[in-house]
PDB file of N, CA, C and O in Angstrom, chain B, residues numbered from 101:
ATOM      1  N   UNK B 101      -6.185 -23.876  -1.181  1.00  0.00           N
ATOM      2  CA  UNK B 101      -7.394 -23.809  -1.941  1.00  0.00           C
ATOM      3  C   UNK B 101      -7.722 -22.335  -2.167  1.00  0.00           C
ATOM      4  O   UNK B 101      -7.692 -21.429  -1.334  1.00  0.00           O
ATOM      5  N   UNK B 102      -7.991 -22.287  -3.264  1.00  0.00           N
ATOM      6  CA  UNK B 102      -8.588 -20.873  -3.709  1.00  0.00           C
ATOM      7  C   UNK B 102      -9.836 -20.491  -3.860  1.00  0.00           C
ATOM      8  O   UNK B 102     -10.168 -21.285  -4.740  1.00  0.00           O
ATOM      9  N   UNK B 103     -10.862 -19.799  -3.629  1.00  0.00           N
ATOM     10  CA  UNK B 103     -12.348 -19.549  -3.299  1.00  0.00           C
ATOM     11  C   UNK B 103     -12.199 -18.389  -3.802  1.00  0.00           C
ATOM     12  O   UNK B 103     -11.283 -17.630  -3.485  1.00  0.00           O
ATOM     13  N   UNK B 104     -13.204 -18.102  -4.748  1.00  0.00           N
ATOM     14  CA  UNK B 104     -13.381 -16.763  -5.657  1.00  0.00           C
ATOM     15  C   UNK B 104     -15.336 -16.708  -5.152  1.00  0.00           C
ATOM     16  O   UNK B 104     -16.158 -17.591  -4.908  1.00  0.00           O
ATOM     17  N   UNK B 105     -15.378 -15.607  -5.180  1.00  0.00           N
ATOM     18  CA  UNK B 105     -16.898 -15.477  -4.768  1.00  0.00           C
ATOM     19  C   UNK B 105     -17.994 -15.019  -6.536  1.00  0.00           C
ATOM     20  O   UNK B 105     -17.849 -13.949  -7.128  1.00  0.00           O
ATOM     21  N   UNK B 106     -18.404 -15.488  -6.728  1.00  0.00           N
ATOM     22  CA  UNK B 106     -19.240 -15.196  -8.241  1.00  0.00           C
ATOM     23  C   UNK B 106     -20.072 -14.308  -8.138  1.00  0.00           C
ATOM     24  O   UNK B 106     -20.872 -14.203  -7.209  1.00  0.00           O
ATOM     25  N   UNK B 107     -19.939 -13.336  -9.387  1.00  0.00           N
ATOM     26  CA  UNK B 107     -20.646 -12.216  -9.462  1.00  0.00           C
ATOM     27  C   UNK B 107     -22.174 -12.739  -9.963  1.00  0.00           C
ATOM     28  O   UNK B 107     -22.001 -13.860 -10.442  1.00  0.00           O
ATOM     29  N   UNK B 108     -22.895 -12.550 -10.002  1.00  0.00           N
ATOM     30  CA  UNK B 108     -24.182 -13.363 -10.588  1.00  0.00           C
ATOM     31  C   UNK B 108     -24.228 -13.473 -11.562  1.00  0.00           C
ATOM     32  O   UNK B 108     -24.789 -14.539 -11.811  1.00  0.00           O
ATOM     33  N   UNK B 109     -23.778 -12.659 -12.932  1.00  0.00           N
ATOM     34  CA  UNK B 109     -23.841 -12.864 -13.970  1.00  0.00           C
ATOM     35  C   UNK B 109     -23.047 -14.567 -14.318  1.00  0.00           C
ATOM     36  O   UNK B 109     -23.354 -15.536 -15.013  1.00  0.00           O
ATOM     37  N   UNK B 110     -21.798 -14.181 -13.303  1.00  0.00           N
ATOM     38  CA  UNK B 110     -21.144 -15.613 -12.868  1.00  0.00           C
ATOM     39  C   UNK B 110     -22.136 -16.630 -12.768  1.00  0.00           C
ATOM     40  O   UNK B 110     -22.263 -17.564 -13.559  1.00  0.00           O
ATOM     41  N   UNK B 111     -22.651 -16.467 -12.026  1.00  0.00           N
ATOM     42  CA  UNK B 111     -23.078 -17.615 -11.406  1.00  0.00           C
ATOM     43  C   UNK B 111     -24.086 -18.457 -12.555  1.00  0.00           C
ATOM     44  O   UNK B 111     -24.177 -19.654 -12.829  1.00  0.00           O
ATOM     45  N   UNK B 112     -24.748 -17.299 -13.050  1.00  0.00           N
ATOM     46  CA  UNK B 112     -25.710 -17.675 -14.240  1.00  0.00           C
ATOM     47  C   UNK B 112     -25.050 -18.406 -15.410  1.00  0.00           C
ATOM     48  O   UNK B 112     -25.356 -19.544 -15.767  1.00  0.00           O
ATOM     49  N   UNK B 113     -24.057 -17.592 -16.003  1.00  0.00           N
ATOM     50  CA  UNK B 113     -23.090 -18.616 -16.823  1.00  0.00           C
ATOM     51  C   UNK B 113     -22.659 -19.949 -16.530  1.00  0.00           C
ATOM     52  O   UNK B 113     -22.377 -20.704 -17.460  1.00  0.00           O
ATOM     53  N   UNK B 114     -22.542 -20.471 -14.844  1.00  0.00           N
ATOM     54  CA  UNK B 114     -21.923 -21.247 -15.050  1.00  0.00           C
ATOM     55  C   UNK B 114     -23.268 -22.391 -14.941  1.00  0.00           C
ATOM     56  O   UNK B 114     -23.355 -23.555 -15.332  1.00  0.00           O
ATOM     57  N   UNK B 115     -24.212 -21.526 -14.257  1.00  0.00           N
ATOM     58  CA  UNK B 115     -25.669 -22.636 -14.505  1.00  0.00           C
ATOM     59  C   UNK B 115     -25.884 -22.875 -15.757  1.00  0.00           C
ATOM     60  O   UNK B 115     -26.100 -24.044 -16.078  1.00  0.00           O
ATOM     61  N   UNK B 116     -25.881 -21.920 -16.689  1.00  0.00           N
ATOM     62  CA  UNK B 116     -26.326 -22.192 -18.318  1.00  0.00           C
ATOM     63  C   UNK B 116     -25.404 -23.018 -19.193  1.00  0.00           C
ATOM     64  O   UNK B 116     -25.745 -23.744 -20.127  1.00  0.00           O
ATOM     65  N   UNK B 117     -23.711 -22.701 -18.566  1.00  0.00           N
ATOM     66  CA  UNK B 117     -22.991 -23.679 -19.266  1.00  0.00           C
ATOM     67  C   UNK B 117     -21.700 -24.435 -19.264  1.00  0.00           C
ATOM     68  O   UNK B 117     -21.012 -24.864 -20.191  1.00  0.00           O
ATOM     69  N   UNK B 118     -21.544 -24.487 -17.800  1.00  0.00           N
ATOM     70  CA  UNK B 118     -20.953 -25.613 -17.379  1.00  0.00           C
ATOM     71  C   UNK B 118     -19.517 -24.612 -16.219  1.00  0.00           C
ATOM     72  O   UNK B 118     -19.329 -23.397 -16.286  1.00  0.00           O
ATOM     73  N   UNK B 119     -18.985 -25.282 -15.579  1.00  0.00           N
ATOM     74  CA  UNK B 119     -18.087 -24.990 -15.262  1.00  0.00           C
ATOM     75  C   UNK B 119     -16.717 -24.577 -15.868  1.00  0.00           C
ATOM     76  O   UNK B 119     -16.160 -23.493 -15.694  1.00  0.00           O
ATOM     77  N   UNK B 120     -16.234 -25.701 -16.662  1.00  0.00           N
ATOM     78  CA  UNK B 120     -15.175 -25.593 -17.223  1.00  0.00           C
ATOM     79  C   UNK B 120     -14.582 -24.237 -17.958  1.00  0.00           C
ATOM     80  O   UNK B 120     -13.461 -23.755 -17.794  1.00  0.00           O
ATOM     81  N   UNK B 121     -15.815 -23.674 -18.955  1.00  0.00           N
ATOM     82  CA  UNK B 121     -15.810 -22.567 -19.556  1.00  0.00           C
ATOM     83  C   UNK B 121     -15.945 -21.298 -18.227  1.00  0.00           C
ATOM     84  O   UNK B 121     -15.437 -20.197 -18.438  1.00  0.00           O
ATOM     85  N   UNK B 122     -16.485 -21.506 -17.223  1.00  0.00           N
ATOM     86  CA  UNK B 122     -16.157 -19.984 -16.272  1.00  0.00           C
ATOM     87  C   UNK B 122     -14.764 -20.332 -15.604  1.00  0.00           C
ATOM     88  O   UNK B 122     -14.259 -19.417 -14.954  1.00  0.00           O
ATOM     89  N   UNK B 123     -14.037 -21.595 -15.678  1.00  0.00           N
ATOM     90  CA  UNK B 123     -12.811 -21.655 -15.022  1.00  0.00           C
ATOM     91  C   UNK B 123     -11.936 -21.088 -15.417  1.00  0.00           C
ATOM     92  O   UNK B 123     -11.102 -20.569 -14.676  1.00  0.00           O
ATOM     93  N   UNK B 124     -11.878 -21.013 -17.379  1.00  0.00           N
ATOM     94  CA  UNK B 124     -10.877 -20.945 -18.078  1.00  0.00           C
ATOM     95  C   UNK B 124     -11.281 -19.367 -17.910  1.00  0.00           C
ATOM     96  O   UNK B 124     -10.417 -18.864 -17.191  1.00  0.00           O
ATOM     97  N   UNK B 125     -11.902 -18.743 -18.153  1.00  0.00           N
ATOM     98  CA  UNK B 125     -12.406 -17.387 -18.359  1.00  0.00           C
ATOM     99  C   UNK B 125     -11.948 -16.647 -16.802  1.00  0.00           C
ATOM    100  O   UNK B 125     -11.405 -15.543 -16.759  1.00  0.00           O
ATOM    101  N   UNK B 126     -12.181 -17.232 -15.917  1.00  0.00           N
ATOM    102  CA  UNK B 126     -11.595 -16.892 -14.598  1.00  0.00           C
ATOM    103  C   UNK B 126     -10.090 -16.928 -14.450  1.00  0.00           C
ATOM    104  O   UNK B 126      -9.576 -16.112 -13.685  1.00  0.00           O
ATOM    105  N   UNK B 127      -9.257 -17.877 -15.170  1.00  0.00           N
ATOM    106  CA  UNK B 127      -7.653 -17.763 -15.224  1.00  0.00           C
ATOM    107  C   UNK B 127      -7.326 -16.646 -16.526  1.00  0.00           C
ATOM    108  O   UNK B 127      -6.307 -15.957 -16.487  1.00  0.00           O
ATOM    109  N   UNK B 128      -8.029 -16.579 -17.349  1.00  0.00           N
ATOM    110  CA  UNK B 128      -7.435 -15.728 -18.225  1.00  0.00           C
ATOM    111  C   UNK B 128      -7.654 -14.127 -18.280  1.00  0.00           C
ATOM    112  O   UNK B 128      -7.304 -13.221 -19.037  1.00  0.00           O
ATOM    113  N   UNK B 129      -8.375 -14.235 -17.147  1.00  0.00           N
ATOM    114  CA  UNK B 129      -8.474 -12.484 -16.681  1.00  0.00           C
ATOM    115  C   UNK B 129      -7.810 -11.881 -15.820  1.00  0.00           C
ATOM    116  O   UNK B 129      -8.019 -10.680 -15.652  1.00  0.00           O
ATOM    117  N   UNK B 130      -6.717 -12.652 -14.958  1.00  0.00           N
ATOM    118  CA  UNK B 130      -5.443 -12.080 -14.741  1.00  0.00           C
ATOM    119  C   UNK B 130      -6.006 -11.493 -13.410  1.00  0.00           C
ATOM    120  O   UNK B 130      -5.106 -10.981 -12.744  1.00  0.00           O
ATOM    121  N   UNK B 131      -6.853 -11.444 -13.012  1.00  0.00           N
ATOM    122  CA  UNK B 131      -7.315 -11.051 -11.394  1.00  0.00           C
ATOM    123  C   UNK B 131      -6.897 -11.610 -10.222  1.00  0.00           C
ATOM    124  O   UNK B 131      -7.165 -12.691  -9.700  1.00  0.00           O
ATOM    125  N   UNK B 132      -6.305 -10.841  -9.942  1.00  0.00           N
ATOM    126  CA  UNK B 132      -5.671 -11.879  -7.942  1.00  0.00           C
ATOM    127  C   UNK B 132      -6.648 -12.322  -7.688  1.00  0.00           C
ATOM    128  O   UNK B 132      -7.731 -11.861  -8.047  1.00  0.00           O
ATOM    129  N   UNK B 133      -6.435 -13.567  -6.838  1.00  0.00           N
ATOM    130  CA  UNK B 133      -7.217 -14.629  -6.183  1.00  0.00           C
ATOM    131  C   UNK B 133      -7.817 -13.561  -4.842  1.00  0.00           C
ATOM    132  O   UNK B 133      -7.837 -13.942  -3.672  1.00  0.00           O
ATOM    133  N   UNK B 134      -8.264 -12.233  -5.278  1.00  0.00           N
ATOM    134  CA  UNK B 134      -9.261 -12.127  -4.190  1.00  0.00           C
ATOM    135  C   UNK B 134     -10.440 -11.530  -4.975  1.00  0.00           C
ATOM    136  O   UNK B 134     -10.576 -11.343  -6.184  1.00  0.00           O
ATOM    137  N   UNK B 135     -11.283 -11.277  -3.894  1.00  0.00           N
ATOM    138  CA  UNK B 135     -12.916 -11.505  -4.299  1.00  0.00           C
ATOM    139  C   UNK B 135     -13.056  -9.587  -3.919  1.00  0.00           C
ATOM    140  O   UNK B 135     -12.712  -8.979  -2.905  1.00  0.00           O
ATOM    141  N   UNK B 136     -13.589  -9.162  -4.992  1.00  0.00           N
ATOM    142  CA  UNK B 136     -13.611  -7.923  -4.538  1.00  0.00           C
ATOM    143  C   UNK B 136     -15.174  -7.463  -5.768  1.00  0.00           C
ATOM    144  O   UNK B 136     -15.342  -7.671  -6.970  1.00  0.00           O
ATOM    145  N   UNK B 137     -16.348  -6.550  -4.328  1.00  0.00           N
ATOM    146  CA  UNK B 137     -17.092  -6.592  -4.776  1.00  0.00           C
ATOM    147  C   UNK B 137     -16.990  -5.524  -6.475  1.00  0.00           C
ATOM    148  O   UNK B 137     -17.817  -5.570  -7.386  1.00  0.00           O
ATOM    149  N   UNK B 138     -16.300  -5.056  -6.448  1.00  0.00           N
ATOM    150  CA  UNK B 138     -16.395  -3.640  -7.817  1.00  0.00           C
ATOM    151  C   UNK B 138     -15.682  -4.774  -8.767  1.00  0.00           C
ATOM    152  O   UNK B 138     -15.781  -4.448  -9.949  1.00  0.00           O
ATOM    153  N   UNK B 139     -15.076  -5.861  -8.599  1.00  0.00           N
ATOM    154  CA  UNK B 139     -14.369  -6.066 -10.493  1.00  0.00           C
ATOM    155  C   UNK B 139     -15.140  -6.637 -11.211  1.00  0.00           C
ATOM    156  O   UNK B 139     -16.084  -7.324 -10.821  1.00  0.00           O
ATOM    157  N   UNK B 140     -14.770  -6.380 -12.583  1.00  0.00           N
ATOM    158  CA  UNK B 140     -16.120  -6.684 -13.604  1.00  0.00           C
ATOM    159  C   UNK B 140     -16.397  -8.660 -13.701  1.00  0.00           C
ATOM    160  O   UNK B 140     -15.707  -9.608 -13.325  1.00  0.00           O
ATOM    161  N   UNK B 141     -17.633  -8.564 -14.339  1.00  0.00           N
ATOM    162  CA  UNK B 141     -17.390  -9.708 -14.151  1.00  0.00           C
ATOM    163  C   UNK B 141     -16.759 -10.420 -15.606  1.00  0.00           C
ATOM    164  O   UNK B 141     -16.602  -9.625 -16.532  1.00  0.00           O
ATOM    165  N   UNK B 142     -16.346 -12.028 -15.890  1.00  0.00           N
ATOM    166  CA  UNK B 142     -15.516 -12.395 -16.782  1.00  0.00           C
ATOM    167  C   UNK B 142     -16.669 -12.534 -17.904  1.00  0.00           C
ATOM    168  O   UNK B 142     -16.194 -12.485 -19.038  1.00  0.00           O
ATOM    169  N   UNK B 143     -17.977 -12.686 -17.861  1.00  0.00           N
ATOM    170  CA  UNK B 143     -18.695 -13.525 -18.922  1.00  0.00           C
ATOM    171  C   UNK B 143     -19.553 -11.530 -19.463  1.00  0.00           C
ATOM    172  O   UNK B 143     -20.352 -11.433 -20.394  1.00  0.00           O
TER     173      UNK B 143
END
């Protein structure tokens, strides 16, 4: 299992509009599966 930690802007996107769209946006930014507080966020 993979656990990514959400930047808030994250988190807000995915309250305003669904999951699916921060999933795809999360695979297509090419970021290793770790959680690091400085990378930008996807939205």
């Amino acid at each position: 299992m993979t656990v990514k930690a959400l930047l808030p802007k994250e988190l807000a996107f995915l309250l305003e509009r669904g999951k699916e769209e921060l999933l795809r946006r999360l695979a297509e930014s090419c970021e290793p599966h770790l959680s690091r507080s400085w990378r930008k966020p996807v939205v």
